[in-house]
N, C-alpha and C positions, 0 to 999 in steps of 0.2 A: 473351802473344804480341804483338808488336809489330806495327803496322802490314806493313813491309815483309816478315816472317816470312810474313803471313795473306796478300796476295799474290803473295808466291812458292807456297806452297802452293796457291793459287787457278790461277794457272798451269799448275803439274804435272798437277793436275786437268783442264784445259781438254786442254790437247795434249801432255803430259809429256814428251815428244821433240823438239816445236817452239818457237818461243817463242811469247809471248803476243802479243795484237793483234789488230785485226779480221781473222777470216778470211775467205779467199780463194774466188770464188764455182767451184765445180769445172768442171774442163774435159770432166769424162769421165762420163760416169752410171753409178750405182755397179750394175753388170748381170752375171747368173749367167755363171760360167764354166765348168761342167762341172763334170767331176771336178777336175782342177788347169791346166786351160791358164790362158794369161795373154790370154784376149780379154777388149778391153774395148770398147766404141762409146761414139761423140757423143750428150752427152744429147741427146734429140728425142724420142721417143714418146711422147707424152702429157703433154709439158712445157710451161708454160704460161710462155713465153719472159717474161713481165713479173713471175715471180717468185711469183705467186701458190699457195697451196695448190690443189692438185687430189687426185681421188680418183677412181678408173674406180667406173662403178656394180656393175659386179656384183662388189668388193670386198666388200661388208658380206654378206655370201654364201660367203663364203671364209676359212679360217684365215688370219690375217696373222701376218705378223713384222713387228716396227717396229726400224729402226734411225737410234738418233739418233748424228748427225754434228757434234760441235762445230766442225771448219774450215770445214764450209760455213753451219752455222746453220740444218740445216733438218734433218726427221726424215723419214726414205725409210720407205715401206710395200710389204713383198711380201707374195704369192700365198706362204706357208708351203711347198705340195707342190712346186709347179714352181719358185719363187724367181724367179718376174717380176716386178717393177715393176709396183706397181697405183696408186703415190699421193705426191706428195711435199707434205709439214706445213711451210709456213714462216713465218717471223714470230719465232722464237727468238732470240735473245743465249746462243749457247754452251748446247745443249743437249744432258744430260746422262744419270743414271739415269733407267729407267723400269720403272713397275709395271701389274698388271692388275688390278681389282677383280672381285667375282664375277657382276657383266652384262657381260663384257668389255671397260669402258669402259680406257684408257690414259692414265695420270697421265704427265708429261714433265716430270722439272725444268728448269728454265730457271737456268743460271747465274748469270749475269751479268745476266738480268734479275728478278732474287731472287723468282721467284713459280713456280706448279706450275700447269701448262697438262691440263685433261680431256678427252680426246676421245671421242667413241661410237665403237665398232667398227665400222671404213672409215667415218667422217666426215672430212670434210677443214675445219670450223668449229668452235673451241673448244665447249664446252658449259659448262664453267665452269674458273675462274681463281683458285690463293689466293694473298694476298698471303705472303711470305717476305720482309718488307722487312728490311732493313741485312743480311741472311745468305746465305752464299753454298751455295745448293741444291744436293748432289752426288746422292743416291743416295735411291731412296723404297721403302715398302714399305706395304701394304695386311692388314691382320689379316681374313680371309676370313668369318672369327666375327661380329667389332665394326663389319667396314666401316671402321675406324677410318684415317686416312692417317700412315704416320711418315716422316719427310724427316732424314737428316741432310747438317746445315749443315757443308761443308767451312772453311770458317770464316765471322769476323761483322766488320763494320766495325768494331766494340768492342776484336774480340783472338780469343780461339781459338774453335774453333765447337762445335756443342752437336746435339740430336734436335729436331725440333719435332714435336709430335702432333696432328693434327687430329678430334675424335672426329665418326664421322661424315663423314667428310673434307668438312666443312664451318666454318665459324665463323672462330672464332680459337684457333691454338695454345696448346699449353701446350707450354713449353721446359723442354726437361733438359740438364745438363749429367753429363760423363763423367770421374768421378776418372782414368783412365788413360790418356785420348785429349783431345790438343787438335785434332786435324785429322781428324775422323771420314771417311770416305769411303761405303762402302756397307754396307746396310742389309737384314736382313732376318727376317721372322716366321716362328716353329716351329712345329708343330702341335698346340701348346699356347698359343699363344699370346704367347709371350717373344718378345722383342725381340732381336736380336743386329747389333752395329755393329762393322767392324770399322775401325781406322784409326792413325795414329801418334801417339805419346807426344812428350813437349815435347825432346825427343832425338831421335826420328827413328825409333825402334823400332816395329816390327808389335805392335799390339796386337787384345784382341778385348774387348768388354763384353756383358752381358747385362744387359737389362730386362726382370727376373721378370712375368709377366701377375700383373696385382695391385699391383704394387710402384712406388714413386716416385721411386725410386734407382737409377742404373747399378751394378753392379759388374762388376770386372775378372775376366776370363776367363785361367788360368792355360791355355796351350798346351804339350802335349809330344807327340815324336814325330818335330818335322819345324820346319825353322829357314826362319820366311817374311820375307819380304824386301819386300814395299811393297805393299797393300793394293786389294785384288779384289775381286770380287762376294762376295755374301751369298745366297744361296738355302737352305729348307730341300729336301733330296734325298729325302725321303721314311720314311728311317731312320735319317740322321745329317745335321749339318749341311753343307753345300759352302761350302767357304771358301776365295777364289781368292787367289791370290799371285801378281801382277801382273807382275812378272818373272821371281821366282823361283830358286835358287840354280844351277840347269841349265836354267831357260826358264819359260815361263810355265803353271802347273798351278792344278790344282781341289784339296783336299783335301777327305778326310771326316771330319769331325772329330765325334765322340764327346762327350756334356758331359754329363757326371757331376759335378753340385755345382758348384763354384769351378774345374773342371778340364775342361779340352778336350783330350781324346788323339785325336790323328792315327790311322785306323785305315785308310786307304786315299787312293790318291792319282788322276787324273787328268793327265797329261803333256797339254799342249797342241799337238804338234809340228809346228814350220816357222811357230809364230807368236813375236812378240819382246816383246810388254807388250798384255796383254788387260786390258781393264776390266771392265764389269757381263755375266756371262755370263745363261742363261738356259737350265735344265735342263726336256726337255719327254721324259719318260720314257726310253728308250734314248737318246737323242740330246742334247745340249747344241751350243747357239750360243753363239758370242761373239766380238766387236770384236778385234779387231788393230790396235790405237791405230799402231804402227809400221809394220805393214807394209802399211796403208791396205784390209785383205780383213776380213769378216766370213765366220768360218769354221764348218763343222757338224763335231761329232766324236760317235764313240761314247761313249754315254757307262755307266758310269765307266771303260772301256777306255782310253781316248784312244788316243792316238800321235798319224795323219797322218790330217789332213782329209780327208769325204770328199766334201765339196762346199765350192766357198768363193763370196763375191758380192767381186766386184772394183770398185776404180773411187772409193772414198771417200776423202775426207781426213785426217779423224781422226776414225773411228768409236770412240764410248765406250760405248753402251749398248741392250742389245736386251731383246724382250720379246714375247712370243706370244698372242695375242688369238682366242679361240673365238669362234665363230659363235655365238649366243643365242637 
């Protein structure tokens, strides 16, 4: 992959609707609107006007949702039940996927500044930082078993991008690359253990890989059932895998796919409706979240039901990835 291939791809990923560029600091605080009104207010409540992270105290007390915002560069923290604004994490370059380990600490890739940010549940002060140098961090996932951290690299200063695993989500990676994917996107562990990545081929194709728990090799994942179109979230849904299709052939949907060997059969789908290109969702038993890169809302649906939202948080720029944090 050429430099400027890895680039554009790095792009798509930050704000795939906008172009690339420092983004713009927001006008509007990203705050619940009901069921679907379109209110929105002036950030002020709890904003700490010179840009700094903050974090209300009786957050680490509360379920959170963390939503990171690549156009503003910082990651919003709500109150999970009510969906208030309890915290805003800043100091990011373009941040991306996010994961929870199992003390509900929250991993944040940092794009654009090639490293993966730790936070403790409602802190507003890193707690630890890995380097990801020369690769560009999309999508991460946590093995609940190993503790182990996996990040895949949307692409690398080199050419096309690869896994990096950190055992222990400490030290130094070990990097895998993907026979079927040069431009990996999001990432995530089964209940076994495997690794599943999903992302594009050196064509442009939806692809899926799997990294057997045990194994030091990706292999490609054959898909049938249903024809995906640009590359979504990874979560395992509890009985099949969720595999999001970012825009999708009539809008952006969840699938449940099935993997049986070398083979991923579509066995159920999730519609997203009234959203137009969702990134990293986040399945938290009936319910699923997730970004609306386009239509600037972080929306809640039934889940595996979908249709229409039935809450959504308004007010962001280019939200790409959300992630749910238990109290401990």
């Amino acid at each position: 992959m050429t430099s400027s291939t890895s680039a554009r791809y790095a792009c798509a990923a930050i704000l795939l609707l906008a172009g690339c560029g420092g983004g713009q600091s927001a006008q509007l605080a990203p705050v619940q609107s009901g069921k679907l009104s379109t209110l929105a207010i002036a950030r002020g409540a709890g904003r700490l006007d010179s840009g700094r992270s903050w974090m209300d105290a009786s957050a680490k007390n509360e379920r959170l949702l963390y939503v990171s915002d690549s156009g503003t560069s910082d990651v919003y923290v709500y109150a999970y039940g009510s969906r208030n604004l309890k915290g805003t994490l800043t100091g990011f370059n373009a941040p991306q996927g996010e994961c929870v380990d199992p003390v509900g600490d929250v991993w944040i890739t940092n794009l654009q500044g090639a490293n993966i940010v730790e936070f403790a549940h409602g802190g507003s002060s890193p707690i630890s930082t890995l380097s990801d140098a020369s690769e560009f961090p999309e999508g991460c996932a946590i093995n609940k078993t190993t503790g182990d951290l996996a990040v895949a690299n949307l692409s690398a200063s080199s050419g096309a991008g690869g896994v990096s695993i950190w055992k222990n989500a400490q030290g130094s990676p070990t990097a895998y690359s993907i026979p079927n994917i040069v431009t990996p996107f999001f990432i995530g562990y089964d209940n076994r253990g495997d690794l599943f990545v999903d992302g594009l081929s050196s064509s442009g194709a939806f692809q899926l890989a799997r990294l057997a728990n045990g194994s030091s090799k990706f292999k490609g994942i054959a898909l049938r059932g249903a024809s995906f179109v640009f590359p979504g979230g990874v979560q395992w849904g509890g009985t099949n895998l969720a595999v999001g299709d970012r825009t999708g052939p009539n809008g952006p949907v969840i699938y449940q796919v099935r993997i049986r060997g070398d083979i991923g059969k579509v066995v159920g789908s999730t519609p997203l409706s009234g959203a137009s290109a969702v990134g990293q969702f986040f399945i938290d038993g009936s319910t699923v979240v997730a970004p609306d890169l386009g239509g600037t809302e972080v929306g809640f649906w039934n889940y595996p039901k979908g249709g229409s939202a039935t809450h959504v948080i308004e007010g962001f720029s280019t939200p790409v990835g959300t992630a749910v944090s238990d109290v401990k």
